[in-house]
PDB file of N, CA, C and O in Angstrom:
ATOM      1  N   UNK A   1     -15.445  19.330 -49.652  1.00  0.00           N
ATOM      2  CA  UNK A   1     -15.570  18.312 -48.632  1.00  0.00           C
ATOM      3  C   UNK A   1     -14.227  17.987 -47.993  1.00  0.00           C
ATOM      4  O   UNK A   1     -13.967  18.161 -46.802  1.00  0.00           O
ATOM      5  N   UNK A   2     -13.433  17.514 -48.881  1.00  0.00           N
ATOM      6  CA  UNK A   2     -11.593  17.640 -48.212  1.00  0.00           C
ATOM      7  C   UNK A   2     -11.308  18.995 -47.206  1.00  0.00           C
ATOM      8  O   UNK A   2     -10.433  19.114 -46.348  1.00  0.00           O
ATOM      9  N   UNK A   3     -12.104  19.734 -47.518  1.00  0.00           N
ATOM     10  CA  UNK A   3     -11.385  21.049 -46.342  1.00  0.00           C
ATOM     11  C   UNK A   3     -11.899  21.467 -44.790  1.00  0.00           C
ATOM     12  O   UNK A   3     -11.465  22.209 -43.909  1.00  0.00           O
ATOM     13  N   UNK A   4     -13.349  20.361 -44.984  1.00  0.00           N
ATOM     14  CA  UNK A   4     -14.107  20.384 -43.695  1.00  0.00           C
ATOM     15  C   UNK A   4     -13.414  19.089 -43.112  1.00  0.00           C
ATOM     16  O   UNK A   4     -13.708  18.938 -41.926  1.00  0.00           O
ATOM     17  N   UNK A   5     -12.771  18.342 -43.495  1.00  0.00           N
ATOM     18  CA  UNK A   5     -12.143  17.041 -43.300  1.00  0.00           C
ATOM     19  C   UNK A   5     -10.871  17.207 -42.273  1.00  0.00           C
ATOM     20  O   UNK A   5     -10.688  16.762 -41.139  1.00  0.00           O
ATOM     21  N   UNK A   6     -10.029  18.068 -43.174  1.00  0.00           N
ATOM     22  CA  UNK A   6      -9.296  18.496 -42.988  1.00  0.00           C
ATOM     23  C   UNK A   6      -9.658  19.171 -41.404  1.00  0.00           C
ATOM     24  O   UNK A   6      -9.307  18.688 -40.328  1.00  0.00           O
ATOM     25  N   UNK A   7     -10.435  20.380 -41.614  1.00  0.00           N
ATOM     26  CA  UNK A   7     -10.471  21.059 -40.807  1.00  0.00           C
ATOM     27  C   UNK A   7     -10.617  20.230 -39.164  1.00  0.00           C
ATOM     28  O   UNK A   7      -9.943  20.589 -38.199  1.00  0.00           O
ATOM     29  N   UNK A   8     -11.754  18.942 -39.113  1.00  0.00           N
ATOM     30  CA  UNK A   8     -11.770  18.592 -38.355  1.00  0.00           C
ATOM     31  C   UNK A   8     -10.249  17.851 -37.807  1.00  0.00           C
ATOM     32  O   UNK A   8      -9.892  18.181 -36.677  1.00  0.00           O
ATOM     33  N   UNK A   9      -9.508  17.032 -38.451  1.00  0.00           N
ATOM     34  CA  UNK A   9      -8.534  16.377 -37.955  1.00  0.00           C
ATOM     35  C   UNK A   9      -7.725  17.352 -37.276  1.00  0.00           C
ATOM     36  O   UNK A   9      -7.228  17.129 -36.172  1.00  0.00           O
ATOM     37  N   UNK A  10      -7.561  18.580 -38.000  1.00  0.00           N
ATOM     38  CA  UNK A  10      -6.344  19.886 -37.095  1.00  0.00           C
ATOM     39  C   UNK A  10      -6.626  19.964 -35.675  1.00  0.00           C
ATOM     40  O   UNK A  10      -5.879  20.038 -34.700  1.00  0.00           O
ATOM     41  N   UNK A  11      -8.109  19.925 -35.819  1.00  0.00           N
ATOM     42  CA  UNK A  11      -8.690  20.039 -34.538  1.00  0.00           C
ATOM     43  C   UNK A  11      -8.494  19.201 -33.378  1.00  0.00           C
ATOM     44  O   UNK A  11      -8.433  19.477 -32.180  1.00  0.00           O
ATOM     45  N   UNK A  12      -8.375  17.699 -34.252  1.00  0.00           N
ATOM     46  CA  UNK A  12      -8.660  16.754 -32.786  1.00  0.00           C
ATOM     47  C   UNK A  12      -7.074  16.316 -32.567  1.00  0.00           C
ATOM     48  O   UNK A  12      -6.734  15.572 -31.647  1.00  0.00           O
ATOM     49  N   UNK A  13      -6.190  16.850 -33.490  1.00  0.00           N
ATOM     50  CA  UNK A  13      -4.603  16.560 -33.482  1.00  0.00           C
ATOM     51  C   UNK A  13      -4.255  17.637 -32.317  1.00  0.00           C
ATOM     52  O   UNK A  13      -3.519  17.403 -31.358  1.00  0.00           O
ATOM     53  N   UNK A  14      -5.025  19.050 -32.621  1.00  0.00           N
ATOM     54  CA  UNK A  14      -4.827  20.260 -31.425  1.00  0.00           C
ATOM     55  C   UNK A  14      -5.346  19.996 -30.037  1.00  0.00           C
ATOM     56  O   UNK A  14      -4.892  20.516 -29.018  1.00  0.00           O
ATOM     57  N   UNK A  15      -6.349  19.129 -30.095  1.00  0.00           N
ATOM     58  CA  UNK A  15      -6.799  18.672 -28.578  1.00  0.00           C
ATOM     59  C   UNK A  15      -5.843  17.699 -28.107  1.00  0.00           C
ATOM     60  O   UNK A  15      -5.389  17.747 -26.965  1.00  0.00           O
ATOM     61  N   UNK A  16      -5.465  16.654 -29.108  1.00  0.00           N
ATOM     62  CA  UNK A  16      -4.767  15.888 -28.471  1.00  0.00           C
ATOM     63  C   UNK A  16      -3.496  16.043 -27.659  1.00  0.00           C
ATOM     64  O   UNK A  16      -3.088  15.450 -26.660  1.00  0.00           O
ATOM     65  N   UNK A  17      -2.854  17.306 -28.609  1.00  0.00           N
ATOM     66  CA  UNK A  17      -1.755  17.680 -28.301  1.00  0.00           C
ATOM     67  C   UNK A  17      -1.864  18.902 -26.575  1.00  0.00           C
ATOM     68  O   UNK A  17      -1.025  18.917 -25.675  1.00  0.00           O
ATOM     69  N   UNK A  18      -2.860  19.555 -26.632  1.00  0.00           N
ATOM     70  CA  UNK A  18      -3.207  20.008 -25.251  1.00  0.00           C
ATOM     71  C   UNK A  18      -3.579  18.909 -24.485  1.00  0.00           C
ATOM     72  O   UNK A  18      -2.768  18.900 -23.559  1.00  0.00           O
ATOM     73  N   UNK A  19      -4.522  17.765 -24.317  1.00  0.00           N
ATOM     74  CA  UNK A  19      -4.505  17.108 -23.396  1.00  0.00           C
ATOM     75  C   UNK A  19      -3.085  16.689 -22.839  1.00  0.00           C
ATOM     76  O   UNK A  19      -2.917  16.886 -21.635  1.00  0.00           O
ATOM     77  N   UNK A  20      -1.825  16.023 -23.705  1.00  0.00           N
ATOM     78  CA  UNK A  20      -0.335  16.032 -23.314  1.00  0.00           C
ATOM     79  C   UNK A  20       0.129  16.556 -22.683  1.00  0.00           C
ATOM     80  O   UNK A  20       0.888  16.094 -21.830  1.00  0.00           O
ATOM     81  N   UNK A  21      -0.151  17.795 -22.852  1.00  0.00           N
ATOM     82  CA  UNK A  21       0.464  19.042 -22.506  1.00  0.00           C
ATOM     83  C   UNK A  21       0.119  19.036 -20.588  1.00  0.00           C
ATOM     84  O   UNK A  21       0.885  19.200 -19.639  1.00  0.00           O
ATOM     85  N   UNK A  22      -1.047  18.826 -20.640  1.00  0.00           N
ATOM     86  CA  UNK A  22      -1.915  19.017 -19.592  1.00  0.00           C
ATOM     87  C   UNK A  22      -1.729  18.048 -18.314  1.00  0.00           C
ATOM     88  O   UNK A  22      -1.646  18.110 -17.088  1.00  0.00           O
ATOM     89  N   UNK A  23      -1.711  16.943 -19.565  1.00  0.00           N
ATOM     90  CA  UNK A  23      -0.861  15.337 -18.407  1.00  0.00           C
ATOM     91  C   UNK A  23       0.091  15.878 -18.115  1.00  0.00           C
ATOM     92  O   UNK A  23       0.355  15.848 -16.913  1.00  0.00           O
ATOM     93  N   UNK A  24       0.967  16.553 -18.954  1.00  0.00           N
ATOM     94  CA  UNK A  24       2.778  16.698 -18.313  1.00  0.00           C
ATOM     95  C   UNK A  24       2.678  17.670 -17.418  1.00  0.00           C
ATOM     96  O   UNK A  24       3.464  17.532 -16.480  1.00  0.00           O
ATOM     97  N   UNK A  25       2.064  18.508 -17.374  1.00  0.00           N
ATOM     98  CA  UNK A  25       1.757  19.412 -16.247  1.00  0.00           C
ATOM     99  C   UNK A  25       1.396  19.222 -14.561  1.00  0.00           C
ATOM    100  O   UNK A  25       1.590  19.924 -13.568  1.00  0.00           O
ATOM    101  N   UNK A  26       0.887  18.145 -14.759  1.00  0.00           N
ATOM    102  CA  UNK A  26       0.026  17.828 -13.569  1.00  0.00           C
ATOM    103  C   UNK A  26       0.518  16.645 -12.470  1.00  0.00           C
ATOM    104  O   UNK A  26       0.098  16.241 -11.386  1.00  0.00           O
ATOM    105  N   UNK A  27       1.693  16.303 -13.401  1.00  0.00           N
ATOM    106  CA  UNK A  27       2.241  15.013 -12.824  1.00  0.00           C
ATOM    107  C   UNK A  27       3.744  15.342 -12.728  1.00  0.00           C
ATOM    108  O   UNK A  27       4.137  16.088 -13.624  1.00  0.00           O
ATOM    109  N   UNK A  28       4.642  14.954 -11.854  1.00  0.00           N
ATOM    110  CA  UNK A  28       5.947  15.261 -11.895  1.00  0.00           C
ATOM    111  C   UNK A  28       6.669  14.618 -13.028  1.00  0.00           C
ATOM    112  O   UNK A  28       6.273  13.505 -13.375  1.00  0.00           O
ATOM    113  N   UNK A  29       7.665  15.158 -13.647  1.00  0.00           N
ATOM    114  CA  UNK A  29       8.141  13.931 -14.952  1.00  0.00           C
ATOM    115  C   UNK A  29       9.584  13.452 -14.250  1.00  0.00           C
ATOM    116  O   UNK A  29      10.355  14.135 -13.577  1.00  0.00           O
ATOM    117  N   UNK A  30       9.660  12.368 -14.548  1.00  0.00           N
ATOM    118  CA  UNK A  30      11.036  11.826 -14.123  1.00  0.00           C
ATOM    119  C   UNK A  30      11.621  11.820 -15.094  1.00  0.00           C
ATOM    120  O   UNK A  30      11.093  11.482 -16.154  1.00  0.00           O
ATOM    121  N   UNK A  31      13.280  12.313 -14.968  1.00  0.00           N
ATOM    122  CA  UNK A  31      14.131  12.070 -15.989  1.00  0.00           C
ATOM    123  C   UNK A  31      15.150  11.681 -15.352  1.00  0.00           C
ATOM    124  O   UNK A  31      15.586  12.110 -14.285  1.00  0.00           O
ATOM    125  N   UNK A  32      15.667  10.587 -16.222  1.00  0.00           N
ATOM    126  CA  UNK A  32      16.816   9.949 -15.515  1.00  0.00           C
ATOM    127  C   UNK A  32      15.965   8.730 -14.934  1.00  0.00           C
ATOM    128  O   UNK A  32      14.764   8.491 -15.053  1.00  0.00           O
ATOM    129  N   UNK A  33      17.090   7.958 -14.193  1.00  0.00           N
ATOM    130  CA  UNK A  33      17.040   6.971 -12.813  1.00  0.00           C
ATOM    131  C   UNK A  33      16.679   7.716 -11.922  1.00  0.00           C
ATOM    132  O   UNK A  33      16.696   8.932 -12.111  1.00  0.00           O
ATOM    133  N   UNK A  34      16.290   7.214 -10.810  1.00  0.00           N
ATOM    134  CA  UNK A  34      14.976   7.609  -9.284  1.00  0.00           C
ATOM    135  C   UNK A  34      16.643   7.574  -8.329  1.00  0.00           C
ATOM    136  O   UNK A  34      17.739   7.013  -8.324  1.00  0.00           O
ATOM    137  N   UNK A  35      16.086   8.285  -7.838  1.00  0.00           N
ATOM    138  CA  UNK A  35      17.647   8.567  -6.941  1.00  0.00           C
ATOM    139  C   UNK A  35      17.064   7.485  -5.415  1.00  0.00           C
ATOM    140  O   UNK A  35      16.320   7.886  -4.520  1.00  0.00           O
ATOM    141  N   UNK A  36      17.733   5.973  -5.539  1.00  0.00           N
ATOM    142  CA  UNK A  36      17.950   5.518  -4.293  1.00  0.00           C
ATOM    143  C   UNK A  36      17.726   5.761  -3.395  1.00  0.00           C
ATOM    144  O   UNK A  36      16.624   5.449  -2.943  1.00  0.00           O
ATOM    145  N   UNK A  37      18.705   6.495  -2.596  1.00  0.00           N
ATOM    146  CA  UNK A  37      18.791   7.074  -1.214  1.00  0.00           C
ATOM    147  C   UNK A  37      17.877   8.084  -1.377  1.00  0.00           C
ATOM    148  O   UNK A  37      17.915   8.722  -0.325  1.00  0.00           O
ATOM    149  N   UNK A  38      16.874   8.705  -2.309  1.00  0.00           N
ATOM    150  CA  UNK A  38      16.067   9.353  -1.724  1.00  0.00           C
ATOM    151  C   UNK A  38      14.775   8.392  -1.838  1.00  0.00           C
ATOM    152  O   UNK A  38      13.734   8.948  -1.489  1.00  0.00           O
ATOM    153  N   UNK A  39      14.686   7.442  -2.139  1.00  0.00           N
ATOM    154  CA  UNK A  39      13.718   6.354  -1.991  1.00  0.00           C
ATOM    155  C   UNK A  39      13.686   5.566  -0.821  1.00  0.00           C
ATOM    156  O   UNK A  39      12.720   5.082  -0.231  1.00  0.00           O
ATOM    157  N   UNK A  40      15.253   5.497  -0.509  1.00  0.00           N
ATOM    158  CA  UNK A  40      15.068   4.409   0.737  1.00  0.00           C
ATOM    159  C   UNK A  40      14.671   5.827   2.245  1.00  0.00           C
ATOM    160  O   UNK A  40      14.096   5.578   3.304  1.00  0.00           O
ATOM    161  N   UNK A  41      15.129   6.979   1.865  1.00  0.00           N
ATOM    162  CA  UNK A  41      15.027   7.580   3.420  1.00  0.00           C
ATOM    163  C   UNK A  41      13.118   7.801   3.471  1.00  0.00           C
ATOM    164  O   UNK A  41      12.361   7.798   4.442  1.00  0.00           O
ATOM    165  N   UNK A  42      12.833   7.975   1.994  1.00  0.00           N
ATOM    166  CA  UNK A  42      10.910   8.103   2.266  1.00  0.00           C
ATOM    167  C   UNK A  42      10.492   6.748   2.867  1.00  0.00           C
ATOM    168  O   UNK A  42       9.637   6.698   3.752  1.00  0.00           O
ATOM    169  N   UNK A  43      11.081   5.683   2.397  1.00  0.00           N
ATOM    170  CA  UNK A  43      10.490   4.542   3.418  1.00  0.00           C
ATOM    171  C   UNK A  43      10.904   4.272   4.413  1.00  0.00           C
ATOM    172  O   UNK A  43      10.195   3.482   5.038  1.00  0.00           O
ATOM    173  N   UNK A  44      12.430   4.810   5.229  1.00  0.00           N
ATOM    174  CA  UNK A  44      12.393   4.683   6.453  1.00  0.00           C
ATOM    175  C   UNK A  44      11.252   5.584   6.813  1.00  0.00           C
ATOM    176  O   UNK A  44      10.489   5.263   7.723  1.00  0.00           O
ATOM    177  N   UNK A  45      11.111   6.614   6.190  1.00  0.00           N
ATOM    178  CA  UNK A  45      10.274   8.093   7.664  1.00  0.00           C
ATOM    179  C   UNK A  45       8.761   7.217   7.361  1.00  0.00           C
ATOM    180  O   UNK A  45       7.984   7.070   8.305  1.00  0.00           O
ATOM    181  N   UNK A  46       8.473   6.746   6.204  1.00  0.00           N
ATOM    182  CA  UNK A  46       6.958   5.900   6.049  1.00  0.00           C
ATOM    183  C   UNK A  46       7.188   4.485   7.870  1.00  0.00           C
ATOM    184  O   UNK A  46       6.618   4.339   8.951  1.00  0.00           O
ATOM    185  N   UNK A  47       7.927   4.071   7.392  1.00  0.00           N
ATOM    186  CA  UNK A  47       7.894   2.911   8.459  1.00  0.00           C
ATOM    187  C   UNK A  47       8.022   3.760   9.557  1.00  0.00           C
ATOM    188  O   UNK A  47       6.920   3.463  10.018  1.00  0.00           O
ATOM    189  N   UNK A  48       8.544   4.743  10.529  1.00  0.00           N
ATOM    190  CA  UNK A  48       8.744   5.375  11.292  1.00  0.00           C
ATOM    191  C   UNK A  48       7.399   6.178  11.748  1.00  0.00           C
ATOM    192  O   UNK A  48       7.188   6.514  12.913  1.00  0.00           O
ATOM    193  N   UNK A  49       6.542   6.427  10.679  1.00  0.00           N
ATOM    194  CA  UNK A  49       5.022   7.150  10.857  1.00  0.00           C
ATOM    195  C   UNK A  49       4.605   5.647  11.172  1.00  0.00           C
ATOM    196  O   UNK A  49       4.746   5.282  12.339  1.00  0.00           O
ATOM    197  N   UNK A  50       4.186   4.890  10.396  1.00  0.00           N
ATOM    198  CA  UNK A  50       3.567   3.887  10.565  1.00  0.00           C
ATOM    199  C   UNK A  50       3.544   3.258  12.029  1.00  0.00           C
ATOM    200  O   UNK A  50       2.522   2.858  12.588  1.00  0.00           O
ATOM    201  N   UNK A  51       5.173   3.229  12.706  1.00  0.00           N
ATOM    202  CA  UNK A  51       4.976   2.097  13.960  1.00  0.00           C
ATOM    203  C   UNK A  51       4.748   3.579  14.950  1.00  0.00           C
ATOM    204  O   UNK A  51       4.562   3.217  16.112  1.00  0.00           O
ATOM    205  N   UNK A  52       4.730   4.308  14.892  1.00  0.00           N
ATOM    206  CA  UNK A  52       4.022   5.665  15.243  1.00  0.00           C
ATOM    207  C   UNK A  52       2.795   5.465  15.581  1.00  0.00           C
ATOM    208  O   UNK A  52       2.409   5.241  16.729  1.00  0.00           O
ATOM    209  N   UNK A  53       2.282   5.519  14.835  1.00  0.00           N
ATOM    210  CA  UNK A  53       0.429   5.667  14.364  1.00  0.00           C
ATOM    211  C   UNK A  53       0.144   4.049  15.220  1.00  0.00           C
ATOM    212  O   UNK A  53      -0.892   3.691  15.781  1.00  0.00           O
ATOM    213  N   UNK A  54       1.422   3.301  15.077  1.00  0.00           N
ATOM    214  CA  UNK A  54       0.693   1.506  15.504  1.00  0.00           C
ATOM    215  C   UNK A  54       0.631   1.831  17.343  1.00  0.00           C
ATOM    216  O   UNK A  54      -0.340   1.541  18.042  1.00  0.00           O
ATOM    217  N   UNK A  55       1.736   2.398  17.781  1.00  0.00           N
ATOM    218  CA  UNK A  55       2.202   2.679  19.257  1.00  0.00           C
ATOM    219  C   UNK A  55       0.757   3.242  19.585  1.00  0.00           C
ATOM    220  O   UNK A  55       0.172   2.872  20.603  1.00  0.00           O
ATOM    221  N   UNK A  56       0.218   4.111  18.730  1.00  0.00           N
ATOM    222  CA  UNK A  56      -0.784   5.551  19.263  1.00  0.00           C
ATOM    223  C   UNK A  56      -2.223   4.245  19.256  1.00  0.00           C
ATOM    224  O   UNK A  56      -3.092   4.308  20.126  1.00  0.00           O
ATOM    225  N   UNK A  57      -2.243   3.468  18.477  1.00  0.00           N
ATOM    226  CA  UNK A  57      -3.333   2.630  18.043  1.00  0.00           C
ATOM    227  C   UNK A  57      -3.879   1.890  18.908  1.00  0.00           C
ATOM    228  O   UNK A  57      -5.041   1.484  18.890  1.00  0.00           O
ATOM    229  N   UNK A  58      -2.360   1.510  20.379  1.00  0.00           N
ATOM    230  CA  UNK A  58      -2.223   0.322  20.784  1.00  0.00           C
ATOM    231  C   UNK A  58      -2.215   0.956  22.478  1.00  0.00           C
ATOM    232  O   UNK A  58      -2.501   0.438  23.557  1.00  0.00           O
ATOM    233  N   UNK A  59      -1.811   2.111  22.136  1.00  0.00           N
ATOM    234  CA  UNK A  59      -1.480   2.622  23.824  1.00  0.00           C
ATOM    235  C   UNK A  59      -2.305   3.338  24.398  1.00  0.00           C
ATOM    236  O   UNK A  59      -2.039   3.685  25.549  1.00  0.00           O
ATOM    237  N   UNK A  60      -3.768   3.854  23.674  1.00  0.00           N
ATOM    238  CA  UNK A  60      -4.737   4.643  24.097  1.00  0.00           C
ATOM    239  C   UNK A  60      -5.687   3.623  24.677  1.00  0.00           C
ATOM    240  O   UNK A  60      -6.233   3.913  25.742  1.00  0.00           O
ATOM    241  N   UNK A  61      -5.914   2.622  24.183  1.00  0.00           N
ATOM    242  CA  UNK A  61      -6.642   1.603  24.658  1.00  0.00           C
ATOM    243  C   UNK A  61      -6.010   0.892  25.996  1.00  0.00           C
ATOM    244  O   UNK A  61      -6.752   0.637  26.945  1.00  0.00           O
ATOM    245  N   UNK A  62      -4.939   0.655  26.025  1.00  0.00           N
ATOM    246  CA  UNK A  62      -4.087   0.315  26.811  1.00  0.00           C
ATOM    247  C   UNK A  62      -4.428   0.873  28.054  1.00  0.00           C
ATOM    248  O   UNK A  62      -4.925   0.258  28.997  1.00  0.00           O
ATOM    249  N   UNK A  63      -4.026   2.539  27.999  1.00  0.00           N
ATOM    250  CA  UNK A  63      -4.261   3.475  28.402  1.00  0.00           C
ATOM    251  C   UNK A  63      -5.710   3.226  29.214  1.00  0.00           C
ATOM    252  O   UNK A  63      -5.782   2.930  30.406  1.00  0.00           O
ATOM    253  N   UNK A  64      -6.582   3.366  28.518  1.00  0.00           N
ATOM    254  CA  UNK A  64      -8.310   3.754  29.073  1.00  0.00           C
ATOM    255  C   UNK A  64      -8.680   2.499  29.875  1.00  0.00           C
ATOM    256  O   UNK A  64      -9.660   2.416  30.616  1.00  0.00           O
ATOM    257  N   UNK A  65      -7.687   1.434  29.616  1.00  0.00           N
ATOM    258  CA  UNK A  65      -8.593   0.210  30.518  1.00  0.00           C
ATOM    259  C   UNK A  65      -7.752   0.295  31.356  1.00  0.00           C
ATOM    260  O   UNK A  65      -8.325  -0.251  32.299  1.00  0.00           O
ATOM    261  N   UNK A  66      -6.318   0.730  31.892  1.00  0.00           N
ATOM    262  CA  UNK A  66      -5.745   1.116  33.093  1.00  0.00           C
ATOM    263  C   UNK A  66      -6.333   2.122  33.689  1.00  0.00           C
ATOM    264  O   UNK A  66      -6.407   2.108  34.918  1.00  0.00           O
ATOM    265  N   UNK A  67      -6.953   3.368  32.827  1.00  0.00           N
ATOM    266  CA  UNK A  67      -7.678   4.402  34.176  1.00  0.00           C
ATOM    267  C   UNK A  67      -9.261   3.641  34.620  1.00  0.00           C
ATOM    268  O   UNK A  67      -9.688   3.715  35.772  1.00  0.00           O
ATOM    269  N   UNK A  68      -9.992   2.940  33.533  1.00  0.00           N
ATOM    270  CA  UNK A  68     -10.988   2.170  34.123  1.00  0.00           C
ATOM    271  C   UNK A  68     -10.504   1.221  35.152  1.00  0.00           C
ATOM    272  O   UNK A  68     -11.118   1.695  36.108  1.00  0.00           O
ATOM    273  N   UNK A  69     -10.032   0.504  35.504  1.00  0.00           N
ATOM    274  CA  UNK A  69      -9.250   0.142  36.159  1.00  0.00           C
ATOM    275  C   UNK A  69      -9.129   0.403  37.807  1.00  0.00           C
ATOM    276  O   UNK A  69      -9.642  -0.241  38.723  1.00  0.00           O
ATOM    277  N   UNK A  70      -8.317   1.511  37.850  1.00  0.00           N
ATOM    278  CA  UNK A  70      -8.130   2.140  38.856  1.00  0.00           C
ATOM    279  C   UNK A  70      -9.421   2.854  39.555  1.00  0.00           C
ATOM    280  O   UNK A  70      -9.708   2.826  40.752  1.00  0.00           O
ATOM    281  N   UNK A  71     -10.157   3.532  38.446  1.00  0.00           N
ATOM    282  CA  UNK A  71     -11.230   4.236  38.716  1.00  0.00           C
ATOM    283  C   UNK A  71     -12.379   2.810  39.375  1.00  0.00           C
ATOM    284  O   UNK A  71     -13.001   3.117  40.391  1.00  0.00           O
ATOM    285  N   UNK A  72     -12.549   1.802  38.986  1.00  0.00           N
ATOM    286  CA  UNK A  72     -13.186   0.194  40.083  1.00  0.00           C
ATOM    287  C   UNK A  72     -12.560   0.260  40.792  1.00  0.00           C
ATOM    288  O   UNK A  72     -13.185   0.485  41.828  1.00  0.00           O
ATOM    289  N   UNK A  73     -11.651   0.210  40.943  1.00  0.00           N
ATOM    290  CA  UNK A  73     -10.577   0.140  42.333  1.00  0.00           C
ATOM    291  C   UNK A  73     -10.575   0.873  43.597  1.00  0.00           C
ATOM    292  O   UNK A  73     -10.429   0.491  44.758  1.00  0.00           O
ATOM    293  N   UNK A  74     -10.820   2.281  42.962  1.00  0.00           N
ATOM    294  CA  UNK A  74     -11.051   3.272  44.106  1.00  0.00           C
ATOM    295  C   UNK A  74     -12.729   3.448  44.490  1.00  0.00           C
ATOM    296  O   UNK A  74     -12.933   3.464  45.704  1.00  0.00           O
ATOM    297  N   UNK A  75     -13.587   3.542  43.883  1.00  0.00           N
ATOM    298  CA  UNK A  75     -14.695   3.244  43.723  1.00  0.00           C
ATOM    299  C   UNK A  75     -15.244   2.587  44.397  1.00  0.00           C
ATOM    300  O   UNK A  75     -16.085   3.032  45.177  1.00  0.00           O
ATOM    301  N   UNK A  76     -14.932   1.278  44.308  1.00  0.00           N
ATOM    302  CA  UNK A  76     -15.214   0.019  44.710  1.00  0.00           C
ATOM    303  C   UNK A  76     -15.180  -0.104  46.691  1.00  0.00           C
ATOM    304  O   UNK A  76     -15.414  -1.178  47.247  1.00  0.00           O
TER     305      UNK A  76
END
């Protein structure tokens, strides 16, 4: 009975140790401190997409009710 006991724990100590394995694989590992300046330039280019995407959000609409607009105008 001790050796089927046994047998199982090797087992779930061997899974455990591949699931680890598997996390460390899949995820970048940091070693060390996070390097600053490469933290602060990802959030300038983030804020830089962002008021990007806000300009594009703000100027198409902008946009379509100036050619509606014109298009009553001439129309009209």
């Amino acid at each position: 009975m001790g050796s089927n006991n046994e047998k199982y724990q090797a087992v779930g100590q061997d899974d455990k140790i591949e699931a680890s394995v598997k996390r460390e694989n899949d995820r970048p590992s940091i070693q060390g401190r996070p390097n600053i300046d490469e933290i602060s330039k990802r959030n300038e280019e983030e804020k830089k997409r962002d008021r990007k995407s806000s300009y594009i959000f703000i100027g198409v609409p902008v946009l379509l009710i100036i050619v509606v607009m014109f298009l009553v105008y001439f129309f009209s």
